[in-house]
ZAMITI-931125 format. One record per atom (N, C-alpha, C, O, CB): residue in three letters; y, x, z. Coordinates in steps of 0.05 Angstrom, whole numbers, padded with zeros to 5 digits, always signed. Glycine has a CB too. Layout:
ZAMITI-931125
AlaYXZ...
***
This chain:
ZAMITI-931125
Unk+00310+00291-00681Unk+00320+00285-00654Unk+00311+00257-00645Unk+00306+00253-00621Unk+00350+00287-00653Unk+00308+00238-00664Unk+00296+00213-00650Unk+00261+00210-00639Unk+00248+00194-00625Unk+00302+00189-00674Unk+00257+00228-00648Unk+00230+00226-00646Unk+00228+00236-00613Unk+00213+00223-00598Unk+00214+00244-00672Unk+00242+00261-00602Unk+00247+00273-00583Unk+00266+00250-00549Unk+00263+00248-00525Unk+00264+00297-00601Unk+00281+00238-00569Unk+00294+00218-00559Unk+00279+00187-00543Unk+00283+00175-00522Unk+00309+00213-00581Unk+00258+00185-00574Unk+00230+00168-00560Unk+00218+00176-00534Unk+00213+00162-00515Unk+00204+00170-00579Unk+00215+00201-00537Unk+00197+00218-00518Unk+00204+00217-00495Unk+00188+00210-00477Unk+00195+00245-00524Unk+00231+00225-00489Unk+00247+00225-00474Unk+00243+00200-00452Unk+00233+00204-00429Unk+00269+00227-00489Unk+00253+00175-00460Unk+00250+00154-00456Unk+00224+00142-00442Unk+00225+00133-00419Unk+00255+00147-00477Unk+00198+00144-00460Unk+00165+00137-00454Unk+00168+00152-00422Unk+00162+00140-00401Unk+00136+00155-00483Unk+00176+00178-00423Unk+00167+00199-00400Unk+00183+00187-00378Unk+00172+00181-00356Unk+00175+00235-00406Unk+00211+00183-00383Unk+00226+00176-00364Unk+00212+00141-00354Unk+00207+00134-00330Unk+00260+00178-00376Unk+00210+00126-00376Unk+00206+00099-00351Unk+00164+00100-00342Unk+00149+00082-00333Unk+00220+00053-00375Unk+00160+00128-00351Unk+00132+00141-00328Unk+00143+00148-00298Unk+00132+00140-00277Unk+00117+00178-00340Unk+00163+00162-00301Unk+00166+00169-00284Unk+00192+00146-00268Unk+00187+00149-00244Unk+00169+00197-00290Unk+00203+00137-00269Unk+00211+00107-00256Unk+00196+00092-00239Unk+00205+00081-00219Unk+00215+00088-00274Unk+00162+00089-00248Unk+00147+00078-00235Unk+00134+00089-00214Unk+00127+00080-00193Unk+00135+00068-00247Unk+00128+00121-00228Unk+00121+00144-00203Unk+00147+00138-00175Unk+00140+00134-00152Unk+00125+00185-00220Unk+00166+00139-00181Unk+00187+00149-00158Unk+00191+00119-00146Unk+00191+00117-00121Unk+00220+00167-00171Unk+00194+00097-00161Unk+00182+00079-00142Unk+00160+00074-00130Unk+00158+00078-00105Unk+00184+00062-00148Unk+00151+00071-00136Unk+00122+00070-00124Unk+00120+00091-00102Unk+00107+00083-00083Unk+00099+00075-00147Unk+00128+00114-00101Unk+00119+00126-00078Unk+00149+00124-00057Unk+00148+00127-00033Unk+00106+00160-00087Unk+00167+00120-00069Unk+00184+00104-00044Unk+00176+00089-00031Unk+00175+00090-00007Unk+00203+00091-00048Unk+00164+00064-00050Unk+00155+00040-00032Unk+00129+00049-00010Unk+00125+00036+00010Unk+00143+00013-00054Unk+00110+00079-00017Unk+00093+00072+00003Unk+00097+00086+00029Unk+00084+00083+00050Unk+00069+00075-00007Unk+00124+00107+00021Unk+00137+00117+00043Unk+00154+00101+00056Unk+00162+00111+00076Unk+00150+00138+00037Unk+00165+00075+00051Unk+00175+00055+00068Unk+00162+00033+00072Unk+00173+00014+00083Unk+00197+00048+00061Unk+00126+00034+00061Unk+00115+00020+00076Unk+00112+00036+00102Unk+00120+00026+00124Unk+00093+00009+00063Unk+00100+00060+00101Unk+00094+00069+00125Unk+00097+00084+00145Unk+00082+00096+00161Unk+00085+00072+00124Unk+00126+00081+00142Unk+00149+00080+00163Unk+00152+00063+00186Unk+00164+00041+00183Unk+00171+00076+00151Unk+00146+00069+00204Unk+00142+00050+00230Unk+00176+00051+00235Unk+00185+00032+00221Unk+00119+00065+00259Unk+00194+00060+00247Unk+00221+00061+00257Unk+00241+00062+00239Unk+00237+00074+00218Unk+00225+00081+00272Unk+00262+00051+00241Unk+00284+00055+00227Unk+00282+00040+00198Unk+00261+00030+00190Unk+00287+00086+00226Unk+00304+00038+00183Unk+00306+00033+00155Unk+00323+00054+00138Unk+00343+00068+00142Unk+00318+00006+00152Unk+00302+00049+00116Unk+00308+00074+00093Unk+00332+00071+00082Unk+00339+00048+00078Unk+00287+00077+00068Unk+00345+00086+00077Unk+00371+00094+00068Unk+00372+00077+00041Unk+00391+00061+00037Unk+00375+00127+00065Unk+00351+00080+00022Unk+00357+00072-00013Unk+00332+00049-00018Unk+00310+00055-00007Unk+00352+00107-00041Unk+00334+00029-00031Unk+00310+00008-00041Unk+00289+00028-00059Unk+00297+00045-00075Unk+00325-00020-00063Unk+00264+00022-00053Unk+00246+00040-00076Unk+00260+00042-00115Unk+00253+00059-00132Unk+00209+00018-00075Unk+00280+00017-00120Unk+00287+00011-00142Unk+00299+00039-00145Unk+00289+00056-00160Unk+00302-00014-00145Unk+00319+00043-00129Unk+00342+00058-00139Unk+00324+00089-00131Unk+00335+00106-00146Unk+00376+00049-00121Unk+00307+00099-00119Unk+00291+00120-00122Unk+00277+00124-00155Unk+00275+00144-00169Unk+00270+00116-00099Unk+00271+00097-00160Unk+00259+00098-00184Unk+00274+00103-00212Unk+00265+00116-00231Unk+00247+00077-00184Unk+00295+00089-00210Unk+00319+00092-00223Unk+00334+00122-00223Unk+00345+00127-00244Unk+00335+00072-00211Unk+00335+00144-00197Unk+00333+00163-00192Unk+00321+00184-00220Unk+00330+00197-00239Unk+00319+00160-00170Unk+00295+00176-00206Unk+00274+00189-00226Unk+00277+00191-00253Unk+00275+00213-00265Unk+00253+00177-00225Unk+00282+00169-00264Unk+00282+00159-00292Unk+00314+00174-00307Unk+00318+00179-00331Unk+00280+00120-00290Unk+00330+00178-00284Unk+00351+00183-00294Unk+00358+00219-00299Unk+00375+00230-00313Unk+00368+00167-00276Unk+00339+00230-00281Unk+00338+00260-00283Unk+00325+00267-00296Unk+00328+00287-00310Unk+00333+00274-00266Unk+00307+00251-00295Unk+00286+00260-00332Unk+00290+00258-00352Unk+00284+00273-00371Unk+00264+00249-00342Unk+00306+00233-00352Unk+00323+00227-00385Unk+00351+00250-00383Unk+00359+00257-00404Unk+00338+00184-00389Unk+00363+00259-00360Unk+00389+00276-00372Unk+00370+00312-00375Unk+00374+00332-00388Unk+00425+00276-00340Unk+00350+00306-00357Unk+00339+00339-00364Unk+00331+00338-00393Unk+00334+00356-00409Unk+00310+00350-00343Unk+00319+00316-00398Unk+00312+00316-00439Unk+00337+00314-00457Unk+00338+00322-00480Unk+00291+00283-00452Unk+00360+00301-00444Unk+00374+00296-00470Unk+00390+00322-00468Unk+00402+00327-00489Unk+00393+00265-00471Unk+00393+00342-00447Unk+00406+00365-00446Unk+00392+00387-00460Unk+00401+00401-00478Unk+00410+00371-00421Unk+00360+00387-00443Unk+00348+00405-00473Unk+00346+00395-00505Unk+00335+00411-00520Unk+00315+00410-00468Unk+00351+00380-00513Unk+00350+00364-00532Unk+00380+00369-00550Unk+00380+00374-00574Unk+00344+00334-00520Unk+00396+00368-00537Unk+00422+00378-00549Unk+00416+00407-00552Unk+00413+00417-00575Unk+00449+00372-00531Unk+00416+00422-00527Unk+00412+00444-00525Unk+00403+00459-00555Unk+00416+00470-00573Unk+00395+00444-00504Unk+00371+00451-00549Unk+00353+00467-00572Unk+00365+00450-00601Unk+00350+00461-00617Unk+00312+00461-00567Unk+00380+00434-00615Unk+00387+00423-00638Unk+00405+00445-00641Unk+00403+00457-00662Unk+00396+00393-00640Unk+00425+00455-00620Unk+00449+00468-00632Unk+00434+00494-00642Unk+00437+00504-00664Unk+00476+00474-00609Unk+00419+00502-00623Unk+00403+00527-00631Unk+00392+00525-00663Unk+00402+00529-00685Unk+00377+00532-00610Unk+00374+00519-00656Unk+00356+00501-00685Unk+00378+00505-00704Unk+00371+00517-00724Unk+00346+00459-00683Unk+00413+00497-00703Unk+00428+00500-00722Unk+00435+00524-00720Unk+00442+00535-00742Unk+00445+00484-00723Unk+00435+00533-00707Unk+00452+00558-00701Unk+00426+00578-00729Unk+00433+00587-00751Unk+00453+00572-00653Unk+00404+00577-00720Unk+00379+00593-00729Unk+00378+00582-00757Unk+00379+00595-00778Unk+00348+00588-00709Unk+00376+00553-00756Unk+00378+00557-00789Unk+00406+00554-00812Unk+00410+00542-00834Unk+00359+00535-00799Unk+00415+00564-00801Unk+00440+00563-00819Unk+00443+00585-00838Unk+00438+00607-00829Unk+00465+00562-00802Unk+00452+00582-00867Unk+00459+00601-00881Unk+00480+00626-00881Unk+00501+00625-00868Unk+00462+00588-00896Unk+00472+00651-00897Unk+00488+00666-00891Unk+00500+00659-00914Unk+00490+00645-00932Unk+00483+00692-00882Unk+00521+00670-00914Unk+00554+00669-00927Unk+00562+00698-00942Unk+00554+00716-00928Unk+00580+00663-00899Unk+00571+00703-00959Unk+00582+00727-00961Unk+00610+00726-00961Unk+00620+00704-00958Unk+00573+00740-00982Unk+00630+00752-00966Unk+00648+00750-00959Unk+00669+00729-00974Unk+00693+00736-00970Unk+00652+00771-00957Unk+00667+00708-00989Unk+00679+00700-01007Unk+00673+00676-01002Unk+00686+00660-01016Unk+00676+00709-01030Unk+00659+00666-00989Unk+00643+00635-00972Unk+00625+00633-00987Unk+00624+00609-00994Unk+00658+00602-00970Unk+00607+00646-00999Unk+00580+00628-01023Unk+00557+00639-00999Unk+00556+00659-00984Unk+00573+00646-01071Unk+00538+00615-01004Unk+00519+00625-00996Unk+00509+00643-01006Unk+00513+00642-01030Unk+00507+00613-00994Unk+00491+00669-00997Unk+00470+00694-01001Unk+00444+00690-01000Unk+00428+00700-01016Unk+00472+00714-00984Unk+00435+00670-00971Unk+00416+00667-00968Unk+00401+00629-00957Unk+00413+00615-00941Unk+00417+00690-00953Unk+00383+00624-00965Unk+00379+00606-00945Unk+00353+00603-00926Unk+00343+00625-00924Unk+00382+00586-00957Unk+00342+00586-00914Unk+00318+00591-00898Unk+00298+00580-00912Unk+00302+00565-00931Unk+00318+00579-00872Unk+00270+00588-00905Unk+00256+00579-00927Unk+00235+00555-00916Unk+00234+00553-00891Unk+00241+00605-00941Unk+00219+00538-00932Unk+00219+00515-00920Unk+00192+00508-00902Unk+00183+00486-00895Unk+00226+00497-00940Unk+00180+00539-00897Unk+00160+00557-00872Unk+00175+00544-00852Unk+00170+00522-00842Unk+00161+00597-00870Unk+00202+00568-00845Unk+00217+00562-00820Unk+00233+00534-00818Unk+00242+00524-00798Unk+00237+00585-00815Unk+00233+00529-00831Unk+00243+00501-00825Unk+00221+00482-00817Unk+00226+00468-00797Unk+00258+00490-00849Unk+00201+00480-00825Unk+00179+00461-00814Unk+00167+00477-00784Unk+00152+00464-00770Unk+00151+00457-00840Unk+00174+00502-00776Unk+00163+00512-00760Unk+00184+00502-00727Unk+00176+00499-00703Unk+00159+00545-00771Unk+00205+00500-00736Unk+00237+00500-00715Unk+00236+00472-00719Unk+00259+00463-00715Unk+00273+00518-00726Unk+00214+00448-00728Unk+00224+00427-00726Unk+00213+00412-00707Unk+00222+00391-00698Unk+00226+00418-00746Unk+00182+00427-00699Unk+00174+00420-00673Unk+00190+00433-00653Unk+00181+00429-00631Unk+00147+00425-00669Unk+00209+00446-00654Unk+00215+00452-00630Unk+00233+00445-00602Unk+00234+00453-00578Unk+00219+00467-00636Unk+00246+00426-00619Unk+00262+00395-00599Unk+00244+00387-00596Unk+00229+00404-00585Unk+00284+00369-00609Unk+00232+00365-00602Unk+00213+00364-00593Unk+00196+00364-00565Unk+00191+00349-00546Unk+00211+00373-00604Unk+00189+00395-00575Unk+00164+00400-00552Unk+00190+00413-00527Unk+00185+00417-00503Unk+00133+00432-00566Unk+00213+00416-00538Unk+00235+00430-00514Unk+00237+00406-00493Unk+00237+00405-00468Unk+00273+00439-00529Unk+00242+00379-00519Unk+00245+00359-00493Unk+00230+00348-00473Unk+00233+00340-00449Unk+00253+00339-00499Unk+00210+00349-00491Unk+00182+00338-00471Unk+00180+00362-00442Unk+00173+00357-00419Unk+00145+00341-00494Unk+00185+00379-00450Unk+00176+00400-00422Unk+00198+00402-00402Unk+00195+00407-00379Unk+00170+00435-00430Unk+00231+00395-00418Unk+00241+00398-00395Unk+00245+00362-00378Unk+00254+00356-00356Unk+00271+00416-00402Unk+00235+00348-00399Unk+00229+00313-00386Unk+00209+00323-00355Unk+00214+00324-00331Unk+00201+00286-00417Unk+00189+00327-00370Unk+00168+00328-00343Unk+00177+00349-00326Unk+00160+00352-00309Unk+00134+00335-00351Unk+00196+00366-00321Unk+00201+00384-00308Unk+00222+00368-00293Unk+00216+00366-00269Unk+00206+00408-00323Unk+00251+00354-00303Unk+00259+00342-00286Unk+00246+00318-00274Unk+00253+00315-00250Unk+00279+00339-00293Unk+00228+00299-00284Unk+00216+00284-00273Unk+00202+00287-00244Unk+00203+00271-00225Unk+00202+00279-00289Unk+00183+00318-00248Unk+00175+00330-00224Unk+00193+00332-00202Unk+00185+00324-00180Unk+00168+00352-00229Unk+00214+00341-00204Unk+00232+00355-00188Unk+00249+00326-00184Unk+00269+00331-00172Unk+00249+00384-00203Unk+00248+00301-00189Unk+00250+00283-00172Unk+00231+00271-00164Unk+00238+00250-00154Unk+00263+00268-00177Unk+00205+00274-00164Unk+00194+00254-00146Unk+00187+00275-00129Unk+00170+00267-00113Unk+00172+00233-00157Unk+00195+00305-00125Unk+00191+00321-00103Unk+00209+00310-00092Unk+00198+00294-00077Unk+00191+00349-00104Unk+00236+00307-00089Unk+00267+00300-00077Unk+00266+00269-00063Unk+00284+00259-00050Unk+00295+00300-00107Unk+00241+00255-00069Unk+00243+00230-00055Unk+00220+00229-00038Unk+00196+00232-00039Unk+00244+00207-00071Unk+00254+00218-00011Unk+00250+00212+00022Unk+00257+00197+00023Unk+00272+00188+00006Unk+00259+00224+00044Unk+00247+00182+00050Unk+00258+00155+00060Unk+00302+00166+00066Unk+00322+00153+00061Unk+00232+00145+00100Unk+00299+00186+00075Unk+00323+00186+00078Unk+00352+00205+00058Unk+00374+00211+00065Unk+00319+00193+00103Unk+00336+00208+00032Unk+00346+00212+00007Unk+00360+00190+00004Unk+00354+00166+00007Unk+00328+00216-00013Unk+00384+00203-00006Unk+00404+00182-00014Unk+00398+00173-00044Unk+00406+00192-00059Unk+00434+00195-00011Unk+00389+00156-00058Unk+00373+00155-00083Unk+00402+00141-00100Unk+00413+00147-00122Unk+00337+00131-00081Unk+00409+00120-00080Unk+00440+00109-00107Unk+00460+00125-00114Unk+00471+00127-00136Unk+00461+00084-00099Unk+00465+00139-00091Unk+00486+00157-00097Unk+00475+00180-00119Unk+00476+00175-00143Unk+00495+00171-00068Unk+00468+00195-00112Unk+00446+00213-00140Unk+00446+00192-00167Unk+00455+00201-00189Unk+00402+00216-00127Unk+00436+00166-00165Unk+00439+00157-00184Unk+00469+00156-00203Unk+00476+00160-00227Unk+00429+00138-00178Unk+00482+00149-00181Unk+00506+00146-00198Unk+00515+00165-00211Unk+00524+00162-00234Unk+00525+00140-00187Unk+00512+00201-00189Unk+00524+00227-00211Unk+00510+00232-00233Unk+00519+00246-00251Unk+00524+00255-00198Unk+00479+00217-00231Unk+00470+00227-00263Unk+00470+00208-00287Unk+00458+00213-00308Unk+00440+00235-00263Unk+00488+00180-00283Unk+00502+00171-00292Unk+00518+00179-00304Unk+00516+00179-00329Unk+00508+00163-00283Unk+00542+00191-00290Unk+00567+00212-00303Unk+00548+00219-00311Unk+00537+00200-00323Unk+00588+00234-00289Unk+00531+00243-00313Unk+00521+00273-00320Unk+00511+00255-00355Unk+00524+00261-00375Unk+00486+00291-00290Unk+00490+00237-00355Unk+00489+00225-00379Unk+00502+00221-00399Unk+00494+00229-00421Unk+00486+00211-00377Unk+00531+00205-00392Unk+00545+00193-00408Unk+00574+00225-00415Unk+00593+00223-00431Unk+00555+00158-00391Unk+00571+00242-00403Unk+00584+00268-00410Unk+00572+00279-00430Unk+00584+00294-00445Unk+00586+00287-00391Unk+00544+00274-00432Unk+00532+00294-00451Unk+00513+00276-00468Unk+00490+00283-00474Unk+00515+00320-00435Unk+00524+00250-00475Unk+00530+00231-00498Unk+00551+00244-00505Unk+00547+00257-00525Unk+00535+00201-00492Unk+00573+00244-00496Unk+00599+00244-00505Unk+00595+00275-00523Unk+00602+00275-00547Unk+00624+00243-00477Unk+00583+00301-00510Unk+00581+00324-00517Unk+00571+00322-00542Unk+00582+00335-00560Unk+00569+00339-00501Unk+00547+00306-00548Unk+00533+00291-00569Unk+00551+00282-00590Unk+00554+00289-00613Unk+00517+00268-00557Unk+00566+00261-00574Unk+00578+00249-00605Unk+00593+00273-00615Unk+00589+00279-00638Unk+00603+00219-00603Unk+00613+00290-00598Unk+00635+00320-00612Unk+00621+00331-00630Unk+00630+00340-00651Unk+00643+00348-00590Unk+00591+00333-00623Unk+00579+00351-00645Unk+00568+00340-00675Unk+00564+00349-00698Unk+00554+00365-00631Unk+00565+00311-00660Unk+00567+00300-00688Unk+00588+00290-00705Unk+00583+00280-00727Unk+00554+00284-00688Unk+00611+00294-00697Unk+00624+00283-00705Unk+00637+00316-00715Unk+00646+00318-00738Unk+00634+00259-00688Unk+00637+00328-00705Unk+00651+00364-00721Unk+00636+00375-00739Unk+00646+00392-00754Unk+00653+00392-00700Unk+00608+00366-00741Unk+00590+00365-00763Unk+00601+00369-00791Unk+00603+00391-00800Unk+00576+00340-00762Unk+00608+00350-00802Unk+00622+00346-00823Unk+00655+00360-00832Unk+00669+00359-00853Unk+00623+00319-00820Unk+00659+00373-00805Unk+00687+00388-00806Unk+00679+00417-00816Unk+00688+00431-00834Unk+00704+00389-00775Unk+00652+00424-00790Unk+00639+00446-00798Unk+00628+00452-00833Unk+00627+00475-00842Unk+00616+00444-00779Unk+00622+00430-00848Unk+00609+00438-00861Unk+00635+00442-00889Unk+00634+00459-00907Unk+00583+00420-00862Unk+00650+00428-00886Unk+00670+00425-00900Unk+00689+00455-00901Unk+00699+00466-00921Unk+00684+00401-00888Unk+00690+00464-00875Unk+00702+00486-00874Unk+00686+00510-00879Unk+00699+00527-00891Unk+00713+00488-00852Unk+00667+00515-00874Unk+00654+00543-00873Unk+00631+00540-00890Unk+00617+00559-00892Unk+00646+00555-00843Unk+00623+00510-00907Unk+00607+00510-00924Unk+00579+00511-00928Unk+00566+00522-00946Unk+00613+00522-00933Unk+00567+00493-00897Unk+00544+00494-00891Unk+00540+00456-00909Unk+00555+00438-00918Unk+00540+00502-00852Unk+00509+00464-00907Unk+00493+00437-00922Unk+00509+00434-00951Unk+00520+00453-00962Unk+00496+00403-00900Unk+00510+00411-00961Unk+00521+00409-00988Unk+00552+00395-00979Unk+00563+00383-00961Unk+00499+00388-01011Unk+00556+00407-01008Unk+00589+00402-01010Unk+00600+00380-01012Unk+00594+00365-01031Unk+00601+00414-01029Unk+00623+00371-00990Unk+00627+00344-00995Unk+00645+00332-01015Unk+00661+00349-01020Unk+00634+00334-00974Unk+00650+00309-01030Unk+00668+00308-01058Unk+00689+00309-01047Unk+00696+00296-01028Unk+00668+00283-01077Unk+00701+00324-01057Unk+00737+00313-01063Unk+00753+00290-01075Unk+00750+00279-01097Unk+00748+00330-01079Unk+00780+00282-01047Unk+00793+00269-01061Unk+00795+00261-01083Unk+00792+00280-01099Unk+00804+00274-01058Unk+00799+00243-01094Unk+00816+00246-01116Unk+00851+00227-01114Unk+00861+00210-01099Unk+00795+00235-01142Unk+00859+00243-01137Unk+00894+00230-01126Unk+00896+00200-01140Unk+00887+00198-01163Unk+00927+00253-01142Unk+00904+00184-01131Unk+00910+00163-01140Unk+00943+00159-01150Unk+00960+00172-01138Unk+00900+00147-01121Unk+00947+00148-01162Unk+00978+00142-01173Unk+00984+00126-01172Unk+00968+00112-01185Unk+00987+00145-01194Unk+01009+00105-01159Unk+01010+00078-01156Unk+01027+00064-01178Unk+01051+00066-01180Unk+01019+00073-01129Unk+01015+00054-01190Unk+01033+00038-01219Unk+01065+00033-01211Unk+01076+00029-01190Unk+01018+00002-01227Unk+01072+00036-01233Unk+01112+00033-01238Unk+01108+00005-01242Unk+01127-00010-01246Unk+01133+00052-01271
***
């Protein structure tokens, strides 16, 4: 996932400079009126729909990826089976290449959306929220990780307690 996360990032402050930059040359050459948003916050725009369209496919395809390689169980909780280490190197490009396509896909689809009379801060701000929700979605899953595995006996087993006794 970090590697995807890099990616993410490189693509998004590409596209920051795309969506500024073509703000600024649509409010250079604008004869009447003044534009609603500074080229910044168009750019900022940009950068911000590209990075939540990657970090959404990016979550997205990891849960999958887990979902696909996870062991089967028989009825007694032991593992039966596991994946072999073909499919595992094969599902590991696949964040990855998920994030990169849906990066440049939202990237596109904002610098289509910028007008002089696009509201660019406001947009910014909901994909703000939209970000820091699906951080948060991020940390739940990492953090149930370890509940998951504990309970139903995925990855290796974690140690047990042990009891301590407090001296008389």
């Amino acid at each position: 996932m970090g590697i995807s996360i890099l990616a993410a990032v490189i693509i998004a402050a590409m596209f920051y400079f795309f969506g500024r930059n073509k703000a600024h040359r649509q409010r250079v050459a604008r004869q009447e009126g003044i534009p609603h948003s500074l080229p910044f916050y168009h750019g900022i725009y940009a950068a911000l729909l590209t990075f939540d369209f990657a970090i959404v496919a990016a979550i997205a395809s990891s849960i999958l990826q887990a979902i696909l390689m996870a062991p089967t169980l028989d009825a007694a909780g032991f593992k039966v089976s596991s994946v072999d280490a073909d499919a595992f190197s094969i599902t590991a490009y696949i964040v990855p290449i998920v994030t990169c396509v849906a990066a440049l896909f939202g990237g596109f689809l904002a610098t289509k959306r910028i007008d002089v009379e696009f509201r660019a801060r406001n947009a910014a701000e909901r994909l703000i929220l939209l970000l820091m929700i699906s951080c948060f979605a991020d940390l739940c899953c990492e953090m149930g990780e370890p509940l998951m595995n504990q309970r139903y006996g995925f990855g290796r087993e974690l140690p047990q307690r042990q009891q301590y006794q407090l001296p008389r």
